[in-house]
ZABAKE-920003 format. One line per field, with one value per residue (C-alpha): residue number from 0; chain; y, x, z. Coordinates in Angstrom, 3 decimals. Layout:
<nodes>
num: NUM	... $
cadena: A	... $
north: Y	... $
east: X	... $
up: Z	... $
</nodes>
This chain:
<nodes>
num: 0	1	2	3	4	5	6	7	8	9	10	11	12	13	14	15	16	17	18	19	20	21	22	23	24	25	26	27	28	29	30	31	32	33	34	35	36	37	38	39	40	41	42	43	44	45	46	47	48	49	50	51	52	53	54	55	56	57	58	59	60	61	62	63	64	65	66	67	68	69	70	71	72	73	74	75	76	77	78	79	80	81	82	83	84	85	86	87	88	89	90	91	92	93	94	95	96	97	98	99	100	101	102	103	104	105	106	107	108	109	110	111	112	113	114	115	116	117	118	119	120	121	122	123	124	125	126	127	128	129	130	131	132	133	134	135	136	137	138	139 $
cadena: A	A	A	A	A	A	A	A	A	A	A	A	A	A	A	A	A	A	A	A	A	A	A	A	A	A	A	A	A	A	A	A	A	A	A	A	A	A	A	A	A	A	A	A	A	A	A	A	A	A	A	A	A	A	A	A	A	A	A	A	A	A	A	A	A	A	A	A	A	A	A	A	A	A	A	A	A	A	A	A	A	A	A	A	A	A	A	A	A	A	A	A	A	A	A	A	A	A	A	A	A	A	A	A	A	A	A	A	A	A	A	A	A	A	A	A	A	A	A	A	A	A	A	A	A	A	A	A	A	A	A	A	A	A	A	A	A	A	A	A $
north: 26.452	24.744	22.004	21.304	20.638	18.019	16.371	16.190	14.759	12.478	11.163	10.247	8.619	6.370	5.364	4.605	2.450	0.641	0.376	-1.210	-3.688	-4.986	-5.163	-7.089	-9.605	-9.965	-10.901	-13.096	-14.732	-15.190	-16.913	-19.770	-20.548	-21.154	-22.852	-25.111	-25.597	-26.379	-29.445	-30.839	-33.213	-36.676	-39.122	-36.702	-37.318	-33.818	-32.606	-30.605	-27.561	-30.297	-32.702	-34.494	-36.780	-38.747	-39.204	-36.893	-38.700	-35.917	-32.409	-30.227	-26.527	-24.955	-25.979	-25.898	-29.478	-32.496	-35.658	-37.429	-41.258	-40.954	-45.305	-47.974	-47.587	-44.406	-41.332	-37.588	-34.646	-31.389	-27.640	-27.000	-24.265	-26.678	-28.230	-27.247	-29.217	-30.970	-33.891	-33.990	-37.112	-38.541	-38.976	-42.764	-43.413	-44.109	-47.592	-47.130	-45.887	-49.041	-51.679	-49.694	-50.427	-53.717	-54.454	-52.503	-54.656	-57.600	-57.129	-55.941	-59.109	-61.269	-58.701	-60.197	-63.786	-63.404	-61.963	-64.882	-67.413	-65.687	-65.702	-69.372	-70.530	-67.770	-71.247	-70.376	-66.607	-64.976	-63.528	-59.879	-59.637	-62.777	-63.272	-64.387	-65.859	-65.709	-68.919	-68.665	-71.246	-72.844	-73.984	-76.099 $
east: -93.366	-95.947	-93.561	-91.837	-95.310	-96.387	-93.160	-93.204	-96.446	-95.891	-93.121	-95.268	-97.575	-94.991	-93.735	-96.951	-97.674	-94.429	-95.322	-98.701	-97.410	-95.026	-97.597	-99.936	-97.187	-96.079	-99.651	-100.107	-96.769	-97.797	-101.121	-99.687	-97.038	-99.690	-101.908	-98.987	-98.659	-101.441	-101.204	-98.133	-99.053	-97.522	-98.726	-98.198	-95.899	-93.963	-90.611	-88.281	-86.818	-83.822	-85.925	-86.340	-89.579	-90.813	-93.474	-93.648	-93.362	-93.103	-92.922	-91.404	-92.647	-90.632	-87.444	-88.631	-87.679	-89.768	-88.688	-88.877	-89.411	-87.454	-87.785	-88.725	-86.803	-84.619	-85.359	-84.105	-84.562	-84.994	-85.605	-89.384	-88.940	-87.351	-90.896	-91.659	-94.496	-97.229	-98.483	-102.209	-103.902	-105.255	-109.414	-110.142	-111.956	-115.935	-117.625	-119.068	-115.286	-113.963	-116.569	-115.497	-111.912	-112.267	-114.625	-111.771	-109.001	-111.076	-111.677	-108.071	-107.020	-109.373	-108.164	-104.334	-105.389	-106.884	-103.710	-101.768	-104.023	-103.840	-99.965	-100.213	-102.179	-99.903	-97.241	-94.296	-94.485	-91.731	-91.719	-90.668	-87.480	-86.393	-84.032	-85.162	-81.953	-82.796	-82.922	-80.974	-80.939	-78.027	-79.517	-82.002 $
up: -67.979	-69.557	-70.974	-67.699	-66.082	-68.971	-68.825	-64.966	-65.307	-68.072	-65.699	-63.045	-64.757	-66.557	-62.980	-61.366	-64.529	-63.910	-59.919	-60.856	-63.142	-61.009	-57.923	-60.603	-61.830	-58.341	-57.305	-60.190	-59.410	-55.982	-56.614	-58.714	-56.247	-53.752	-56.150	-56.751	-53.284	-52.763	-54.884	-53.776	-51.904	-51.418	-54.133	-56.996	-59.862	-60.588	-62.485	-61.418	-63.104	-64.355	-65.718	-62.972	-62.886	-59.972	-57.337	-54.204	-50.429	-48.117	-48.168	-45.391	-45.696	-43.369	-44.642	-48.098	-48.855	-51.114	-50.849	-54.692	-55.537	-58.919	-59.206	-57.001	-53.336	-54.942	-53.098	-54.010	-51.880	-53.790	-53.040	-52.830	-55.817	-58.122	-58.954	-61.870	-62.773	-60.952	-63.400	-63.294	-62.989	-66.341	-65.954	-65.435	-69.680	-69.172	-69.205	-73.083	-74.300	-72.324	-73.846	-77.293	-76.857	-76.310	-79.202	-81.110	-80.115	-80.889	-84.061	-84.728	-83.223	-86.026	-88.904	-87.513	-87.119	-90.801	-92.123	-90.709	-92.279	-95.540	-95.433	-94.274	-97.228	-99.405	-99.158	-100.615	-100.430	-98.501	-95.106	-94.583	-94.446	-95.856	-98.720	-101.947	-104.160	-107.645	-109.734	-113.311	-116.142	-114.913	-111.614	-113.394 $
</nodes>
C-alpha cells in the first residue's frame, strides 16, 4: 500500500511541476511579445522572421498587419508576428569621442599624404601592382 501511495504522489507532483512550467514560460512568452509591441512603432527599422529588413510605417493591431519600407518608395505588408527583431537605435558618440575622431582621421590623412610623397620622391620605384620586365644582357 505504501508503494502505491508514493507513486501516486510522486505523480502529482511531477504534473504540477509540468503545469507550473508551462504557466511560467507562457508568462514569460507573453511579456516579451508585449514588450515588443510596445516598441513597434513607426520609424523603427526591424526584420522579419525571413530576413526581411526595413523601416516600419504603420501598424494595424487589430488586423495584425505592419506595413515595411524595405527601400526608398517600396512598401511590404507583413503579419505582425513575423517581426522578429526590433533594431535598436545606435547612441548618438559624445562631443570628446567626436573631436577624437576627427583628430584621428587627421593625422591618418598626413601619415597618407606622407606616404605619397615618399613614393613620389621613391622615382622609379614601382607601383603596386605594376609589372616589372626584367632587363637581360642582351637588351643593353
Amino acid at each position: 500500500m505504501g508503494d502505491n501511495t508514493f507513486l501516486i504522489v510522486a505523480m502529482f507532483v511531477i504534473i504540477a511541476f509540468f503545469f507550473f512550467w508551462t504557466w511560467r514560460n507562457n508568462r514569460k512568452r507573453q511579456a516579451a511579445e508585449a514588450e515588443k509591441a510596445a516598441k513597434l512603432q513607426p520609424g523603427v527599422e526591424v526584420m522579419t522572421n525571413f530576413g526581411l529588413f526595413g523601416t516600419v510605417k504603420s501598424v494595424d493591431a487589430e488586423n495584425n498587419k505592419v506595413v515595411l519600407e524595405v527601400s526608398p518608395g517600396n512598401l511590404a505588408t507583413v503579419h505582425r508576428q513575423t517581426i522578429a527583431r526590433i533594431e535598436e537605435p545606435k547612441p548618438e558618440e559624445p562631443t570628446a569621442a567626436a573631436a577624437d575622431s576627427a583628430t584621428s582621421t587627421s593625422a591618418v590623412d598626413d601619415a597618407n599624404a606622407a606616404a605619397q610623397k615618399q613614393a613620389a620622391d621613391a622615382g622609379g620605384a614601382p607601383e603596386f601592382g605594376e609589372r616589372i620586365t626584367p632587363t637581360t644582357k642582351n637588351d643593353e
